[in-house]
N, C-alpha and C positions, 0 to 999 in steps of 0.2 A: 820248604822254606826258601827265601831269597838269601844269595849272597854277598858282601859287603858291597859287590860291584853295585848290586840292581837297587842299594838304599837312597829313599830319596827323601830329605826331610828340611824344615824349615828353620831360621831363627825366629824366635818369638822376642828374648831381646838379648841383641847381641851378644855374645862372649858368656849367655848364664844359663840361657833356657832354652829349648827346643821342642817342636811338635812334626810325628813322623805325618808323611804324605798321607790325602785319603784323595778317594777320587767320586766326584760330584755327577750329577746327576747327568749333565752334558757328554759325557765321557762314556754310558752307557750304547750310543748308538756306531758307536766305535770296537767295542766289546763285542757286540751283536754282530760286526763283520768279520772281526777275528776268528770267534767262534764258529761263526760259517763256512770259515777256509778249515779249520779242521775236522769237520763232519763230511766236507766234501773231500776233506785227502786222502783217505784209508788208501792205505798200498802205496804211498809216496814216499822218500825217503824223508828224514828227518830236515836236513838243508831245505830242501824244497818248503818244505811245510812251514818251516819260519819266515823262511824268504817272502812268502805270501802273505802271512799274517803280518811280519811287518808290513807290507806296501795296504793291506785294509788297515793297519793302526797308522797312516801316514798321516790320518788329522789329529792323532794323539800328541801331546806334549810328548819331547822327543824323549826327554832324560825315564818317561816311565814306558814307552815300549818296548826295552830289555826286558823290564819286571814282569809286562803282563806276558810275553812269550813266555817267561822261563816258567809261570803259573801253569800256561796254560800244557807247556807240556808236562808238567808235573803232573795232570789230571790225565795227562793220555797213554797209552796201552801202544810201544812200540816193540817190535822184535827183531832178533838178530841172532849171527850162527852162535850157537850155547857150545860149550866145551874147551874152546882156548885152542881148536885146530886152526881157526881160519889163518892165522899167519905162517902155520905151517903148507898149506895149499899154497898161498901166495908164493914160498918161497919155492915149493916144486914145481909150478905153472912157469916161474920164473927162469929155473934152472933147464926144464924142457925145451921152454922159446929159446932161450941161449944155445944149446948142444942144436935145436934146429933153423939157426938164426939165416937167414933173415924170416919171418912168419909174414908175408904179403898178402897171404889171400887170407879175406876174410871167413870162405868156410876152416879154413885152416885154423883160424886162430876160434871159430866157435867150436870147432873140433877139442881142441885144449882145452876149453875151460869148460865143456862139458866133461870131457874126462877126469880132471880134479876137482871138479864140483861135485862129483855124481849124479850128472843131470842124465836123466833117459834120455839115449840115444834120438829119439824124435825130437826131441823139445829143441825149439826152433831159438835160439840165444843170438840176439843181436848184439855186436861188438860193439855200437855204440853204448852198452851198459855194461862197458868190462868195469870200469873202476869201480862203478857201485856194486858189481858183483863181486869183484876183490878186495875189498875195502869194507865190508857187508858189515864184519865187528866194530867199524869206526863211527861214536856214536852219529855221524852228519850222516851216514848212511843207513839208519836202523830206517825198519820200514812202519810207519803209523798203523795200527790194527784195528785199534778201537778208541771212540771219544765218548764220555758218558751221553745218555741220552736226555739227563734232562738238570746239564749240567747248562747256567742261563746268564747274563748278562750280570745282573744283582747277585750271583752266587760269587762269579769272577772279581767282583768289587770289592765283594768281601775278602774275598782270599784276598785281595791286595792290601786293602786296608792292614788289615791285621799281619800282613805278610811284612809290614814294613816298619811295623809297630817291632814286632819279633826284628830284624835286622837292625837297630836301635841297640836291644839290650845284649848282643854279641859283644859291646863294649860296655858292658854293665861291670860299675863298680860296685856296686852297694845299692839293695833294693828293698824297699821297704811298702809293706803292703795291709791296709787297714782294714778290719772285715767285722761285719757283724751278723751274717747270713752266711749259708754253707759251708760252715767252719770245717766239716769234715771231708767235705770237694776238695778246698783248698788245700786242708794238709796232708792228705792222702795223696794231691799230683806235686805238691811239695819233694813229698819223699820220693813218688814215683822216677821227678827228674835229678833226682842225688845232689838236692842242692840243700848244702847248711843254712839252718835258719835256727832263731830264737825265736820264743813265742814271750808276752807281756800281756797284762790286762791294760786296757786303757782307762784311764778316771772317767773317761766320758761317755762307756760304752764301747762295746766289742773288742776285739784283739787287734794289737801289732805284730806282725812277720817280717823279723829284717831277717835277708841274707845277704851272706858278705860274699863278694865274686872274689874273684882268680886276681884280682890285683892286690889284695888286702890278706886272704889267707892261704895261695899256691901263689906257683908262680905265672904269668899273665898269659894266659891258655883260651881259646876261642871256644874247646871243648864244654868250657863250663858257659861260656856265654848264649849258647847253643843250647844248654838245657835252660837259662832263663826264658827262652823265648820258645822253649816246649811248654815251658809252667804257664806262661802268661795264653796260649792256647786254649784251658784250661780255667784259667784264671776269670775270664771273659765271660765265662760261663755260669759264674757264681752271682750275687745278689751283693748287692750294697758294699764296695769294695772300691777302695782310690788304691794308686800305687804311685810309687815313685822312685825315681831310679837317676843314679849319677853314671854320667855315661862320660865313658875318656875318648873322645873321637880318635887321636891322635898323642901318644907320648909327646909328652913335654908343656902340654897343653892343661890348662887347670877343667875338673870338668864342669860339664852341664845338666840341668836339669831337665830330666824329662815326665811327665807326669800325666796318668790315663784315671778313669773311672769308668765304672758302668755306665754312666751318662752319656760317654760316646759312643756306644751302641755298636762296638765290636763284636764281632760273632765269627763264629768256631765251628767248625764238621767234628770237635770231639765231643762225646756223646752228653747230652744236658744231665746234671746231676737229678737224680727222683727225689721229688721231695719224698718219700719218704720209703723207707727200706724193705719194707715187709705190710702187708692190710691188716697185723693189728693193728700197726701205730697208727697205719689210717685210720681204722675205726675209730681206734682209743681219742687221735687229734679230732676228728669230726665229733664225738661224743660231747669232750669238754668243752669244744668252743674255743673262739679265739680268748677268752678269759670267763672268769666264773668266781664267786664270792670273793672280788679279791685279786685273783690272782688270774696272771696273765701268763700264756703258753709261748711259747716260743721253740722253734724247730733249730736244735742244732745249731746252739748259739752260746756255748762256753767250752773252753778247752781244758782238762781239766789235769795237771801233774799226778803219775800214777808212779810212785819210785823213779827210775829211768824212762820213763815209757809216756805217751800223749795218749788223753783221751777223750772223745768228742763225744756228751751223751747225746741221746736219743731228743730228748727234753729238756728244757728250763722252766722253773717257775717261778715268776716274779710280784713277788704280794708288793703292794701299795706302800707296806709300811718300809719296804725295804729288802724283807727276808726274800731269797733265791734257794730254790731247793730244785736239783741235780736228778732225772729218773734214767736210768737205764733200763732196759729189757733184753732179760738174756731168755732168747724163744727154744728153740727142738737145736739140742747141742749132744754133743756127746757127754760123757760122766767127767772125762779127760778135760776136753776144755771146758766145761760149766768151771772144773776146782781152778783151773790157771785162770779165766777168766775173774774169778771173786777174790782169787789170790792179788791179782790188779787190781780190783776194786778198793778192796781193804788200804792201799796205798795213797788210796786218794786223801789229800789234805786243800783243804782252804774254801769248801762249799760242800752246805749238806747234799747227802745224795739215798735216795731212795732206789733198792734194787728190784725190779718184779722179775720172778722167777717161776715157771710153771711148778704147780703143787709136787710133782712126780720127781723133782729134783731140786725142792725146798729142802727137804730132809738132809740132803746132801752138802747142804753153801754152805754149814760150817758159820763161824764169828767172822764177822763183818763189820767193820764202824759205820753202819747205814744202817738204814728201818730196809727190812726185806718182805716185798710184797708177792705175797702168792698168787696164781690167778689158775684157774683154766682153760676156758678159753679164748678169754680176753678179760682187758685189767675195771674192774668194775670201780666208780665213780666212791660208791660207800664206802671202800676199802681206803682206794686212794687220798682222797680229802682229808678227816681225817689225822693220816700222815703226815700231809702238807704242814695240817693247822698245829701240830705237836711240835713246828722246829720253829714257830713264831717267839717275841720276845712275850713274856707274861704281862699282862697288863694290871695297872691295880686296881 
């Protein structure tokens, strides 16, 4: 990720709102030279290798060839001495030249710094590379090893785009984020980045996710602003989802808004959510059909309060007239968690829920406030249905 220095972003209008930097279509063949000085640097120190990428990014707008450097090393493979001795070397190579001061000849001084380098005796060390060779721990002097190989113009764009989206929410106050798809992507990297949030039903369909930053419940910490812009990595990655975020640029300052949706077509190297967890559901989702007498399916589209605990089923089903009825599938589990698993389910309040449970450890689930569906190998349509039709209202 980019740090506050490399954020570049817009007024949309003055003093209320704001949109981070993206880089347009023109800005690709600038990228494509960058990228080319570091496939051709392997074995150059670190300095160097910027220094050139800056001068191929010299038709770039100036304020974003910080960013794409600081990416582009982010994506690269450099090395340097491991262990924490090199300063100690520096300072014996030092003390040596001292006690045999003045060091004039130059075999003399490649004498020395092969002898505290531990370079074989043969190996031919030109003095003009004492500094990089003394200095080898300082990142300017790490040596480039490796550049992915099919790492490309439009992949660099990406990482910026979203790189600057993320440097944005480091000053996140208060984020709030609306979903109606991958409910259990989103609050599973929710949790993964330790950031408090509440969940709400919305009147109009799907969920609301606020969470409150480091200005409102710690005290004002970059730490936490830094996992918002882990989430929204993640975030990007899901379906049908706006977000919106009050950013404080600057203490003293009232803030701004800033606001993304899937519409803008950010994209992410973390790994796309599957739609679906396991090839029952697949079966099961392919069997039913996007809807069926009725009633329309829906992948992982309610959250549901379990006592203390969140929980996103498998399924939704939403009949015409209204009624939503809740499926989970608990598949090959041990005896242990199938009980704690139904022990959470039994908690759930505010949407009917249907539990399918392999035959071999139905005997087991115990009372439930749900219909409990048996299956063996996969959950069969006769059974299911049904179920469904039993939680509708009676008609006269």
């Amino acid at each position: 990720m980019l740090s506050k220095a490399h954020r570049v972003y817009h007024w949309i209008r003055p003093g209320r709102s704001i949109s981070s930097d993206r880089l347009d279509g023109a800005s690709l063949p600038h990228l494509a030279r960058a990228i080319g000085v570091y496939r051709r640097a392997i074995g150059w120190p670190r300095g160097r290798v910027r220094d050139a990428a800056r001068t191929a990014l010299a038709g770039l707008r100036p304020d974003r060839v910080e960013a794409v450097v600081e990416l582009l090393d982010g994506v690269s493979t450099y090395e340097w001495p491991r262990g924490g001795r090199a300063g100690e070397r520096r300072v014996a190579i030092f003390e040596t030249a001292g006690r045999e001061h003045p060091v004039l000849e130059a075999d003399h001084a490649a004498m020395l710094l092969r002898r505290h380098l531990g370079a074989p005796a043969a190996q031919v060390i030109d003095t003009r590379d004492a500094v990089p060779l003394l200095y080898a721990d300082y990142p300017e002097y790490h040596r480039l090893m490796a550049f992915p190989a099919h790492y490309d113009p439009p992949a660099l764009r990406d990482d910026y785009d979203l790189a600057q989206a993320q440097a944005l929410l480091y000053d996140a106050v208060r984020v709030t984020v609306e979903a109606t798809g991958d409910l259990k992507h989103i609050v599973q990297y929710a949790r993964l980045s330790r950031l408090l949030h509440r969940i709400e039903r919305r009147r109009a369909g799907g969920y609301r996710l606020r969470f409150d930053g480091p200005n409102t419940v710690l005290r004002r910490t970059r730490a936490y602003g830094v996992d918002f812009a882990k989430f929204l990595a993640a975030l990007v990655q899901a379906r049908t989802w706006r977000m919106e975020a009050d950013i404080l640029l600057r203490r003293g300052w009232r803030a701004v808004s800033f606001t993304l949706s899937e519409a803008e077509g950010l994209r992410s190297r973390v790994p796309v959510p599957a739609l679906f967890d396991s090839k029952l559901e697949e079966t099961f989702a392919r069997k039913f059909g996007p809807s069926r007498g009725g009633w329309r399916l829906e992948r992982e589209a309610a959250i549901l309060q379990a006592g203390e605990a969140l929980l996103v089923p498998d399924f939704v089903f939403k009949h015409e007239d209204g009624t939503e009825v809740a499926l989970e599938i608990v598949g090959y589990w041990t005896p242990e968690y199938l009980h704690e698993k139904l022990a959470k389910l039994a908690q759930v309040r505010g949407m009917h829920l249907i539990v399918a449970v392999r035959k071999a450890m139905a005997l087991r689930a115990g009372q439930v406030p749900a219909e409990l569906l048996p299956f063996t190998t996969g959950i069969l349509l006769k059974d299911l249905v049904p179920r469904l039709e039993a939680f509708r209202p009676a008609t006269a």
